[in-house]
Structure formats: structure tokens, C-alpha cells
ChimeraX commands (.cxc) that place a marker at each C-alpha (Angstrom):
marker #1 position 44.65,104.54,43.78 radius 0.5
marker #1 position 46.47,107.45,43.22 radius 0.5
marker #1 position 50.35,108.35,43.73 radius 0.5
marker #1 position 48.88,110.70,46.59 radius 0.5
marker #1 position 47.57,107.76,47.78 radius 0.5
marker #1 position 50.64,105.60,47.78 radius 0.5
marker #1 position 52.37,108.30,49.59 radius 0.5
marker #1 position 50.15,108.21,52.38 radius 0.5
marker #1 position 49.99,104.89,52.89 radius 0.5
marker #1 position 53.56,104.64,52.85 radius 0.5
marker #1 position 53.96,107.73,55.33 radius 0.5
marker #1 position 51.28,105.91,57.42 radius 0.5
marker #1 position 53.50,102.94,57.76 radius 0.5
marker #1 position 56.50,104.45,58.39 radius 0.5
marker #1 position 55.06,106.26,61.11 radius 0.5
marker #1 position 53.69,102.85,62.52 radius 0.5
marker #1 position 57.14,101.16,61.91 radius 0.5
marker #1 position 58.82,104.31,64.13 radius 0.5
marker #1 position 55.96,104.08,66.81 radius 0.5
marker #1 position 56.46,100.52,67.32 radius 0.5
marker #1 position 60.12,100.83,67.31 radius 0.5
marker #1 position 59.96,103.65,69.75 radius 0.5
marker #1 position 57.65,101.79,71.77 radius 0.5
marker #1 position 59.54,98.58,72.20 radius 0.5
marker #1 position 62.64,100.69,72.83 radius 0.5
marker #1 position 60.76,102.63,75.49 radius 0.5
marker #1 position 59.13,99.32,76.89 radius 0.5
marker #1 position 63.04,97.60,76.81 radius 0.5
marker #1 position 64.04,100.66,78.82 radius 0.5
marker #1 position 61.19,99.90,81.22 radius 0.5
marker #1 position 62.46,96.75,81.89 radius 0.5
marker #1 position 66.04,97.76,82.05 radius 0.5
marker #1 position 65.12,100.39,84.75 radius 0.5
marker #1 position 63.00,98.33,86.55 radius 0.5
marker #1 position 65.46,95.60,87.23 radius 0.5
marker #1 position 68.48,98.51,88.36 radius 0.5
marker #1 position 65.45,99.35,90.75 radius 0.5
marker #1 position 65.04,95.80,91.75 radius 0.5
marker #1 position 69.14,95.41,91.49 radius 0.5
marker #1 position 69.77,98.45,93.98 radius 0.5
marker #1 position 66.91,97.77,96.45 radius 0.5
marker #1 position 68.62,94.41,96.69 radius 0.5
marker #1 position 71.94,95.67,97.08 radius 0.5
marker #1 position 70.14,98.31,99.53 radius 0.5
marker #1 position 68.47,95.21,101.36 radius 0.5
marker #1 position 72.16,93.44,101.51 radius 0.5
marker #1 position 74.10,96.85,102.70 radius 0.5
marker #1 position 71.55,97.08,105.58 radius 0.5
marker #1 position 71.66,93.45,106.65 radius 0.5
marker #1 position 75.18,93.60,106.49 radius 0.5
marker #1 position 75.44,97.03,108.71 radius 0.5
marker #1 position 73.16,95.35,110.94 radius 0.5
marker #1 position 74.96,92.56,111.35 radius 0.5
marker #1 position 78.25,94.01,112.01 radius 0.5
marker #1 position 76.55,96.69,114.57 radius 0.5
marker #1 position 75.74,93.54,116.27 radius 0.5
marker #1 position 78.64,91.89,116.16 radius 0.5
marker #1 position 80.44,95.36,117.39 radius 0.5
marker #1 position 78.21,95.48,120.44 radius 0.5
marker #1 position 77.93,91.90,121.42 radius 0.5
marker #1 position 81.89,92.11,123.14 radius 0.5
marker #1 position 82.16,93.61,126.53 radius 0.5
marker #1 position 85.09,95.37,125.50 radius 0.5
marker #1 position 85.74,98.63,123.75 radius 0.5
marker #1 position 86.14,97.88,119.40 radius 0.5
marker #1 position 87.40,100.18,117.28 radius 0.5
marker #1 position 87.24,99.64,113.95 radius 0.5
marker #1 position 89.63,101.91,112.15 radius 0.5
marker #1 position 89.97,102.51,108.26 radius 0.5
marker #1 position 93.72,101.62,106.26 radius 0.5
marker #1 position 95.05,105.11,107.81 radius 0.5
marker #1 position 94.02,104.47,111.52 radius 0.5
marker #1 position 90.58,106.56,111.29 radius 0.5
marker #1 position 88.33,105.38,113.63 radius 0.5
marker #1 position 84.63,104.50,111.38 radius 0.5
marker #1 position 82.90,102.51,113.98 radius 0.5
marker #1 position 82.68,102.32,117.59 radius 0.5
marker #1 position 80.74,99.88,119.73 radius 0.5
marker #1 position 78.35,100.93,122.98 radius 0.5
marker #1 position 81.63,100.34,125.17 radius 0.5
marker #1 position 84.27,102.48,123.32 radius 0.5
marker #1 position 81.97,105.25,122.97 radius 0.5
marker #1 position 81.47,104.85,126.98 radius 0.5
marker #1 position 85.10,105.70,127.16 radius 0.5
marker #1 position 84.97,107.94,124.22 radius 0.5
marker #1 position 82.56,109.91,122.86 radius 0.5
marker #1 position 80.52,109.22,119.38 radius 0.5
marker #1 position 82.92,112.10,118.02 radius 0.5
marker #1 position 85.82,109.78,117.98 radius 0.5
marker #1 position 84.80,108.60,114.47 radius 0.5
marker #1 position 86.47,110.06,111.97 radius 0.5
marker #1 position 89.70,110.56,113.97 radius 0.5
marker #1 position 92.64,108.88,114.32 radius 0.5
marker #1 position 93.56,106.38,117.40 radius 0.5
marker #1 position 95.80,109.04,118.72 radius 0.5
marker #1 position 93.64,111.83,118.32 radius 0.5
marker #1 position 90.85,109.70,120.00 radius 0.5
marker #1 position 92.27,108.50,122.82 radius 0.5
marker #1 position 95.60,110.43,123.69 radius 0.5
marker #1 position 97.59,106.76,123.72 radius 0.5
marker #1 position 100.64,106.10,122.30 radius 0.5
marker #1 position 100.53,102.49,122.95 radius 0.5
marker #1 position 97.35,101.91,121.55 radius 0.5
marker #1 position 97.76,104.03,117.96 radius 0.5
marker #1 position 101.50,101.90,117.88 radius 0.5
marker #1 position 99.56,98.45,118.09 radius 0.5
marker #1 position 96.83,100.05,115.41 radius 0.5
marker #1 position 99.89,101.19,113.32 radius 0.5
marker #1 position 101.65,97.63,114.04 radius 0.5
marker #1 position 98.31,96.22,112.64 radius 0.5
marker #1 position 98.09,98.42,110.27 radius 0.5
marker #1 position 101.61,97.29,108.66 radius 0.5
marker #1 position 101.78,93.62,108.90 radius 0.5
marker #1 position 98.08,93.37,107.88 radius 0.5
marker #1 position 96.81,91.09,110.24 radius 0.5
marker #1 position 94.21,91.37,113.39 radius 0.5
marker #1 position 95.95,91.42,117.31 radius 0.5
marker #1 position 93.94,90.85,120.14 radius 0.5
marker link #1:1,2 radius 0.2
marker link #1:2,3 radius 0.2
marker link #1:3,4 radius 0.2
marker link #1:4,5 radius 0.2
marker link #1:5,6 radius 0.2
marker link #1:6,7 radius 0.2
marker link #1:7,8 radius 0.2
marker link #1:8,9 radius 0.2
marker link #1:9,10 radius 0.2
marker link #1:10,11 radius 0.2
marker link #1:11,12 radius 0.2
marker link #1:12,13 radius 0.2
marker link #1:13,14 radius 0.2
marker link #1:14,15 radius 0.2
marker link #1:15,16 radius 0.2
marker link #1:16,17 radius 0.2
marker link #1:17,18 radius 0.2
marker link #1:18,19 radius 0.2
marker link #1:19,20 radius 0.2
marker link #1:20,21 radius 0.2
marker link #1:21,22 radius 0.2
marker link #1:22,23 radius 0.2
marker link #1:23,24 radius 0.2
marker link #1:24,25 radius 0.2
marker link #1:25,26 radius 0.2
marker link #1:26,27 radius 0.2
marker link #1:27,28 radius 0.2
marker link #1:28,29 radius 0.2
marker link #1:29,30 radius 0.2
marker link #1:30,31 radius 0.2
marker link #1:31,32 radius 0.2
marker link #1:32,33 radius 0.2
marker link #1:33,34 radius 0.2
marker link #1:34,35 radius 0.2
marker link #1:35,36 radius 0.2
marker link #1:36,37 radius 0.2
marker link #1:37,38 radius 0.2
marker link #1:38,39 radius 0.2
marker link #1:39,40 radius 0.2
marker link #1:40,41 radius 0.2
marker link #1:41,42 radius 0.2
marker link #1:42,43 radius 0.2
marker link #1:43,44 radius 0.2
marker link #1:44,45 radius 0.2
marker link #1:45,46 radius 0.2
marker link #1:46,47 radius 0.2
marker link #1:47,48 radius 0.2
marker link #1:48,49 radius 0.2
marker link #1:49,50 radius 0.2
marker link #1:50,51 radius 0.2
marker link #1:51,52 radius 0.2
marker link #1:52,53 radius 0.2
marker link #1:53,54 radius 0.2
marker link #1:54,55 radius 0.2
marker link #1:55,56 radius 0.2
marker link #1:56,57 radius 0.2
marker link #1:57,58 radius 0.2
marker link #1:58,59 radius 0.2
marker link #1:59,60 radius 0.2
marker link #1:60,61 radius 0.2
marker link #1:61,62 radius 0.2
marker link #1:62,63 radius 0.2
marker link #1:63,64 radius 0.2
marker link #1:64,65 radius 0.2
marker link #1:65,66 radius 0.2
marker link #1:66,67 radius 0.2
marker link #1:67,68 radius 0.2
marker link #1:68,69 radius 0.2
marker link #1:69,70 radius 0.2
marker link #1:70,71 radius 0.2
marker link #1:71,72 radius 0.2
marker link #1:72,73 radius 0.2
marker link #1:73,74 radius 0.2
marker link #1:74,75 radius 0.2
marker link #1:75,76 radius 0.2
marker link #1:76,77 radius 0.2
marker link #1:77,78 radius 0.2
marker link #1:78,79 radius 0.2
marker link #1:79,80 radius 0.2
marker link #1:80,81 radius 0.2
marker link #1:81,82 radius 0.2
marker link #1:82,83 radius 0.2
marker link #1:83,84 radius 0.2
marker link #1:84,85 radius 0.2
marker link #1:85,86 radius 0.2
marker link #1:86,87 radius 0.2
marker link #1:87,88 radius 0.2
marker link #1:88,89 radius 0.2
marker link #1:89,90 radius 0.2
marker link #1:90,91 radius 0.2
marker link #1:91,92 radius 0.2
marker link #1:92,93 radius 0.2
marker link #1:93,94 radius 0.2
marker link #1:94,95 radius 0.2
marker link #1:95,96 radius 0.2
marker link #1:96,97 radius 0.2
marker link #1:97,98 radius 0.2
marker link #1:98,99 radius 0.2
marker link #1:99,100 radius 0.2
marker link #1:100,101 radius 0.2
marker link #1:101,102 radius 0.2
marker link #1:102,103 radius 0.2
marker link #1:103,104 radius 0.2
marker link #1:104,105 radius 0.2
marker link #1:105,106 radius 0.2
marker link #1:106,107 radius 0.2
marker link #1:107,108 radius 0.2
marker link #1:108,109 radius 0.2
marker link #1:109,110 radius 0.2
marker link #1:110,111 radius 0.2
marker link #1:111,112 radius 0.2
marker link #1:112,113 radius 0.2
marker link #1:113,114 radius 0.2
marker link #1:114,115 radius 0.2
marker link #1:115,116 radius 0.2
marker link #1:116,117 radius 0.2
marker link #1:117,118 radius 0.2
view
């Protein structure tokens, strides 16, 4: 065997060391990306459960529910506040929405102390 030899074997195998490095690396990455895939269509599957859920819950009253945001913007209306409304009340504020002072002083009562009045 001759040093040329040698050389090419040993060029041979470090080529076949860096392919099945590469390889593995690209087959980890695989795996990685598959299971964000898996991890966001189950966070997908949870956010839409969870919107349905609340649009339910929303609806199921017989009274008007706003559900406003930490600076009184309204993000979610049920089938009986948008009766009174209109669908472009979300993404205003109480006041803007419905004209009331009373009501955007209990929302910024709420608002304050943190808790839920009915």
C-alpha cells in the first residue's frame, strides 16, 4: 500500500465520519422540528378548545357580557351585547361603546380593585 493510498483511505473516512455526523445532526433536527410541530398543533388544539369554550360560555347568559382588556377595551362580546351594540364595539373602550358613564365607572371600579361585580 502506498502513502497515496493511506491518504485516501484516510480522506475516505473522514468524509464518512462528517457524513454520519451531518446526518445524525440533520436526523436530531428532524426530530426536534417534528415535536415543535407536534408541540404547536397541540398548543393550537388547546387555544381553540379554549376559545371555544369561552365563546360558549359568553353566549350561554341571556344578558349582554363584555369582556374588556386591563384598560377597559372591549375584546369579546356575546350574541346579546352585540344586539345592543354592534360587532364594532371590540376594540373600544366601554365609553366609547356604549355612551354610559355608569357603566365605564363600574368597568373602571373593576378595573381598580381587581375583582369581578355582577
Amino acid at each position: 500500500m502506498t502513502t497515496l493510498d493511506l491518504i485516501l483511505i484516510l480522506a475516505l473516512a473522514i468524509a464518512i465520519y462528517f457524513y454520519a455526523r451531518d446526518r445524525n445532526s440533520i436526523q436530531t433536527l428532524r426530530r426536534s422540528n417534528d415535536q415543535r410541530e407536534l408541540d404547536r398543533a397541540s398548543w393550537a388544539d388547546r387555544l381553540a378548545r379554549l376559545e371555544a369554550r369561552n365563546a360558549a360560555l359568553g353566549d350561554a347568559p341571556d344578558h349582554p357580557l363584555f369582556v374588556v382588556n386591563d384598560q377597559g377595551v372591549i375584546e369579546h362580546l356575546n350574541s346579546r351585547a352585540i344586539d345592543l351594540l354592534d360587532a364594532n364595539a371590540i376594540g373600544r373602550t366601554i365609553i366609547e361603546a356604549t355612551r354610559s358613564h355608569e357603566i365605564d365607572a363600574l368597568i373602571q371600579t373593576t378595573l381598580a380593585s381587581r375583582q369581578t361585580n355582577v
